[in-house]
C-alpha positions as CSV (number, residue, x, y, z in Angstrom):
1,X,130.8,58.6,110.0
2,X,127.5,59.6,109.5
3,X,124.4,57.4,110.5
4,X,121.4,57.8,108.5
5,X,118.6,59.3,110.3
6,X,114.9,57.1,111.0
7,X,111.6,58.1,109.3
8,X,109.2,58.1,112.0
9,X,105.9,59.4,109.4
10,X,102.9,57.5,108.1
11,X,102.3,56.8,104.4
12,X,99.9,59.0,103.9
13,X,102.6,62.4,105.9
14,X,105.2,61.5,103.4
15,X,102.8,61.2,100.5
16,X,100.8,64.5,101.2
17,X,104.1,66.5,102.0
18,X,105.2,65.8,98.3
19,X,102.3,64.2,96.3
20,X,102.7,65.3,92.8
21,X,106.3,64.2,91.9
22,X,106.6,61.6,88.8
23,X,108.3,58.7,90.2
24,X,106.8,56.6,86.7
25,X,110.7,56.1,85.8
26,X,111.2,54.9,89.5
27,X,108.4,52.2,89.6
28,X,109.3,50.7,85.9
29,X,112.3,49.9,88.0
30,X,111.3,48.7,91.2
31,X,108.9,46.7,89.0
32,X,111.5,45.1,87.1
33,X,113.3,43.9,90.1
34,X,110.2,42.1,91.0
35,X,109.6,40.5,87.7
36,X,113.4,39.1,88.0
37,X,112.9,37.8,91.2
38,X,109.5,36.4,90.3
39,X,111.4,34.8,87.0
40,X,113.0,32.9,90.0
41,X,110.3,31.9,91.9
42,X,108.6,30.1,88.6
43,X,111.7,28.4,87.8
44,X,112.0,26.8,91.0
45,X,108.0,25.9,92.6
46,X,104.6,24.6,90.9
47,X,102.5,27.4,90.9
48,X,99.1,28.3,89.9
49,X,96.6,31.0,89.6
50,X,94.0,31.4,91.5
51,X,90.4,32.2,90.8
52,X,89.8,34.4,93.9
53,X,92.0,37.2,92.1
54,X,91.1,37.0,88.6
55,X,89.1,40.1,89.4
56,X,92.0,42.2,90.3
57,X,94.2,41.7,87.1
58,X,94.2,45.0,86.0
59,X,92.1,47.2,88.0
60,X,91.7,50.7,88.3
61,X,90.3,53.6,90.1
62,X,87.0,55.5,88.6
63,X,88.9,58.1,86.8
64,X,91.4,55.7,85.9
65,X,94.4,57.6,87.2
66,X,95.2,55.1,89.8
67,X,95.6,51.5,88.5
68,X,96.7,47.9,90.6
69,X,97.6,44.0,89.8
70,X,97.4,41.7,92.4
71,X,97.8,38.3,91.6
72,X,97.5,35.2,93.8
73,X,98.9,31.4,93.7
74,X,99.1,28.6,95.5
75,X,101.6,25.5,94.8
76,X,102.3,21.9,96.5
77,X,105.0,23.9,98.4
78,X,103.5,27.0,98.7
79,X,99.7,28.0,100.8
80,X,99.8,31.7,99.1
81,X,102.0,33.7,97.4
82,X,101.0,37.2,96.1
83,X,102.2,39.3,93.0
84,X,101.1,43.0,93.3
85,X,101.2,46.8,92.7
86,X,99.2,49.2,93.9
87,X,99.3,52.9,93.1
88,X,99.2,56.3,90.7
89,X,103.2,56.8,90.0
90,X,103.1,60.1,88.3
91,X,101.6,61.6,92.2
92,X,104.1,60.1,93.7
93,X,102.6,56.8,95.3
94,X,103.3,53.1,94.7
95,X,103.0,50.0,96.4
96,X,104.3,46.5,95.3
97,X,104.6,43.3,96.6
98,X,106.5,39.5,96.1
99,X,105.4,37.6,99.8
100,X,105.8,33.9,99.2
101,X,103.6,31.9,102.6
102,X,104.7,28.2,102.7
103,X,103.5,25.4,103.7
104,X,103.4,23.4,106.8
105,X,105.2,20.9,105.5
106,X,108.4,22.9,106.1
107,X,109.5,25.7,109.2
108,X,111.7,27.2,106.6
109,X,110.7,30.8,107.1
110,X,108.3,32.7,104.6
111,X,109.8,35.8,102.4
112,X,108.3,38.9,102.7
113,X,108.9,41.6,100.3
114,X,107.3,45.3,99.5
115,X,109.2,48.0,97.1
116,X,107.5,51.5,96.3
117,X,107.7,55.2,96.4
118,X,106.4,57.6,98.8
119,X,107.2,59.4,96.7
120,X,111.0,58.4,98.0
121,X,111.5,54.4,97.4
122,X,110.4,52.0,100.2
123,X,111.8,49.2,100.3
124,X,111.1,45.7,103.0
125,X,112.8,42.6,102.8
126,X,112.9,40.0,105.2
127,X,112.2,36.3,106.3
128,X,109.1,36.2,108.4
129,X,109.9,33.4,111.4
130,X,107.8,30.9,112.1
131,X,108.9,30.2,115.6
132,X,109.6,32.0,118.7
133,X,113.5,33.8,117.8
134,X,113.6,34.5,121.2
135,X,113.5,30.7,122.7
136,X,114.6,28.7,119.5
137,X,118.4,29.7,118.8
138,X,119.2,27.0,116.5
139,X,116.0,28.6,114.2
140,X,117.9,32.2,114.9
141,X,121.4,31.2,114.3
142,X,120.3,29.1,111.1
143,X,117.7,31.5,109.0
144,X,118.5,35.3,110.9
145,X,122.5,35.3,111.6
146,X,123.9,35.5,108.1
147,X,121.5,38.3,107.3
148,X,123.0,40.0,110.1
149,X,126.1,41.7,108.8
150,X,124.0,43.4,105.2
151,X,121.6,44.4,107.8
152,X,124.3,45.9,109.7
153,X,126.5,47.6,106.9
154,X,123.1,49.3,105.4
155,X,122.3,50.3,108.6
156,X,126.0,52.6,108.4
157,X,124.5,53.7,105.1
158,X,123.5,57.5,105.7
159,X,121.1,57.4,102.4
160,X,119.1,54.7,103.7
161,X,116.9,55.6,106.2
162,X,115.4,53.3,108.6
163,X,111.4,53.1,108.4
164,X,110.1,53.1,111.6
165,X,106.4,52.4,111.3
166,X,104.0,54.2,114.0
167,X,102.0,51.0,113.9
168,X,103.0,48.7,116.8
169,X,101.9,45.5,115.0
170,X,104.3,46.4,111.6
171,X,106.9,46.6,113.9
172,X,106.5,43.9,116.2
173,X,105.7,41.9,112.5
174,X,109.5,42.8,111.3
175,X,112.8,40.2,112.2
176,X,115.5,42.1,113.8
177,X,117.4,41.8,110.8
178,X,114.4,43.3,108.4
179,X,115.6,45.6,105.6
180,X,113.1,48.4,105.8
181,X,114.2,52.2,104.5
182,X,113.5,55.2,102.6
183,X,116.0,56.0,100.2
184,X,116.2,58.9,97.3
185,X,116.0,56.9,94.0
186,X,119.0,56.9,91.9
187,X,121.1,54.3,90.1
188,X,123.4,53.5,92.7
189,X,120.9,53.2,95.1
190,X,118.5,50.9,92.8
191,X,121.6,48.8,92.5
192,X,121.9,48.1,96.0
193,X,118.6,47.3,96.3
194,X,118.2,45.1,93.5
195,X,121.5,43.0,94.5
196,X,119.8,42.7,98.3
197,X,116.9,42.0,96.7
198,X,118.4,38.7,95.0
199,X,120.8,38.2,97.7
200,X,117.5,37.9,100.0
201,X,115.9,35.6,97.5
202,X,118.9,33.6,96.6
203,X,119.3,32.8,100.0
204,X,115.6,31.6,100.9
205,X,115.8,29.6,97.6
206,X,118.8,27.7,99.0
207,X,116.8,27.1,102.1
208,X,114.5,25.7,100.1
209,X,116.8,23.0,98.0
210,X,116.7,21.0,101.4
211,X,113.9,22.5,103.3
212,X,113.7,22.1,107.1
213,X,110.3,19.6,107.4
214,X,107.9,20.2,110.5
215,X,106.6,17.3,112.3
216,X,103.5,15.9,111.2
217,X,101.8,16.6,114.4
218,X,103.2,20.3,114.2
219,X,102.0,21.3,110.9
220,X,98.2,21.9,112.0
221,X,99.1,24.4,114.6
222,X,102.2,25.9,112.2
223,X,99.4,26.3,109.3
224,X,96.8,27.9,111.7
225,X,99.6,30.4,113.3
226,X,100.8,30.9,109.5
227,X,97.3,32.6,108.6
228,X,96.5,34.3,111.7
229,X,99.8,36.2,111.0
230,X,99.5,36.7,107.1
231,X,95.4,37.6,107.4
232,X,96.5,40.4,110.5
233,X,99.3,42.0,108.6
234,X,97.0,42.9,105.7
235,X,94.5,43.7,107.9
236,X,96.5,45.9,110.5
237,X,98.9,47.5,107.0
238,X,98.6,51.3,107.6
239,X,99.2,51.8,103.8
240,X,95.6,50.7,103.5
241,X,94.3,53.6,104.2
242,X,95.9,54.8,100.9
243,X,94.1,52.0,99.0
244,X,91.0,53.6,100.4
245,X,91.9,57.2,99.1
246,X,92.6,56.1,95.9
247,X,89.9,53.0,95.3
248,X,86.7,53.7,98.2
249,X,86.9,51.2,101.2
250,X,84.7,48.5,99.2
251,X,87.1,47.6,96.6
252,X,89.9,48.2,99.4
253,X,88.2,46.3,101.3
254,X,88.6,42.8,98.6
255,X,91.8,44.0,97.9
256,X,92.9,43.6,101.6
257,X,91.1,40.4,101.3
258,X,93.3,39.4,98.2
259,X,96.0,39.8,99.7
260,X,96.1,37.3,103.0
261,X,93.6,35.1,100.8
262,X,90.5,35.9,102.1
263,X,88.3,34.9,99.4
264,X,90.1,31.4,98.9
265,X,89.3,30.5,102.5
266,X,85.7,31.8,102.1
C-alpha cells in the first residue's frame, strides 16, 4: 500500500510554483459544498447578520481581478460564525470558510472549516476542543473518538496529502483527528470531500440536538478562552499574507479583523 506523502510548503510556495492555472470550475464546487452545509446551519440556529461585515459583501481588489465575501452572524446559540471566500480562481488561488464559535452556554466543541485551491484543493475540517484532550478523556472519547477511524482510512489514501503547516500555532490549533490535505481536484475526489464534509457537520448538528451545558460559573472563563483562540488563529493564519498580496495590508488588515470579530467587540 502506498501512503500518501505530507506537504510541508507555505501558501504562498505552492501558489507561486503554479499560479496561473484556472481552478474557476474547482471553486464553483468547493463553493457549493459550503452553501449546502450552510443550508444546514440556517435550518437548524437563529442567525443574524451583523453590521460589522456589511462592508465586505462583495469586495474586491483595485483591478478587480481578485474579489471576497465574508459574512458574519451571531445567534442565541452561536457568539460568531463566519461565511467567506477569499481569492482570484482563474490564478489559481482560493480561500473559503464555514467556522461556527458557540457559546458558553454549551462545551460542545466549535466546527472549523476551510476549502480552497492552491491551486490543488485544500481542504480542513475539524471540531475545535474546548478543553484540555489531554486531561479530560470523557471530552476525548465523546466529541474526538468517532472521528477517529475517517481520519484514519483518509490518512491510507495516497491522493490525499497531509497539510503540514510550517506555522507552529496552525498546528498546535488542529485536533488529532483534523482533516487537513491537498488533493488533485476531480470528481471522485470532490465526492469524498463533500460526503466528509456533511458527515463532519451532521455529526456536530447531532451534538447539538442535546448540547453538553457548561456550568454557570464556567462560562466566563470558557467565553474569554473561546476568543483568545478564534482572535489568534486569524491573527497567526499564514494565508494572510496572501490577502495582503492580493488586497494591501489595510483592507487585509479588517478582513483579518472580520473574521475573529474584531469590529463587533470594538
Amino acid at each position: 500500500m502506498t501512503l500518501p506523502t505530507p506537504t510541508v510548503k507555505s501558501l504562498l510556495e505552492l501558489v507561486d510554483e503554479r499560479p496561473d492555472e484556472d481552478r474557476s470550475s474547482t471553486f464553483d464546487q468547493l463553493w457549493t459544498i459550503l452553501a449546502e452545509l450552510r443550508a444546514k446551519l440556517d435550518a437548524r440556529f437563529e442567525l443574524h447578520p451583523h453590521p460589522s461585515t456589511a462592508d465586505f459583501q462583495p469586495y474586491q481588489s483595485l483591478d478587480g481581478s481578485a474579489k471576497g465575501f465574508l459574512s458574519g452572524f451571531t445567534g442565541p446559540e452561536i457568539d460568531w460564525m463566519i461565511h467567506a471566500y477569499i481569492g482570484n480562481p482563474a490564478h489559481s488561488f482560493t480561500n473559503m470558510h464555514l467556522t461556527v464559535w458557540l457559546g458558553p452556554q454549551t462545551r460542545v466543541p466549535h466546527f472549523g472549516m476551510a476549502l480552497g485551491t492552491m491551486p490543488d484543493v485544500f481542504a480542513y475540517i475539524d471540531y475545535v476542543p474546548r478543553a484540555d484532550l489531554m486531561t479530560d478523556l470523557d471530552y476525548l472519547d465523546r466529541y474526538y473518538e468517532p472521528v477517529n477511524a475517517s481520519f484514519l482510512r483518509l490518512k491510507q489514501d495516497a491522493r490525499f496529502s497531509p497539510f503540514v503547516s510550517k506555522s507552529l500555532y496552525m498546528r498546535q490549533s488542529q485536533s488529532q483527528t483534523s482533516h487537513c490535505y491537498l488533493v488533485k481536484p476531480s470528481d471522485e475526489t470532490l465526492t469524498i470531500l463533500r460526503d466528509l464534509a456533511h458527515e463532519m457537520l451532521d455529526r456536530w448538528l447531532g451534538w447539538m440536538s442535546d448540547p453538553e451545558p457548561t456550568p454557570e460559573p464556567d462560562r466566563a472563563a470558557l467565553a474569554a478562552r473561546d476568543l483568545h483562540i478564534r482572535r489568534s488563529v486569524a491573527e497567526r493564519d499564514p494565508a494572510n499574507v496572501m490577502g495582503e498580496r492580493l488586497f494591501g495590508t489595510a483592507l487585509t488588515d479588517r478582513l483579518v479583523k472580520g473574521l475573529w470579530g474584531g469590529e463587533r467587540e470594538a
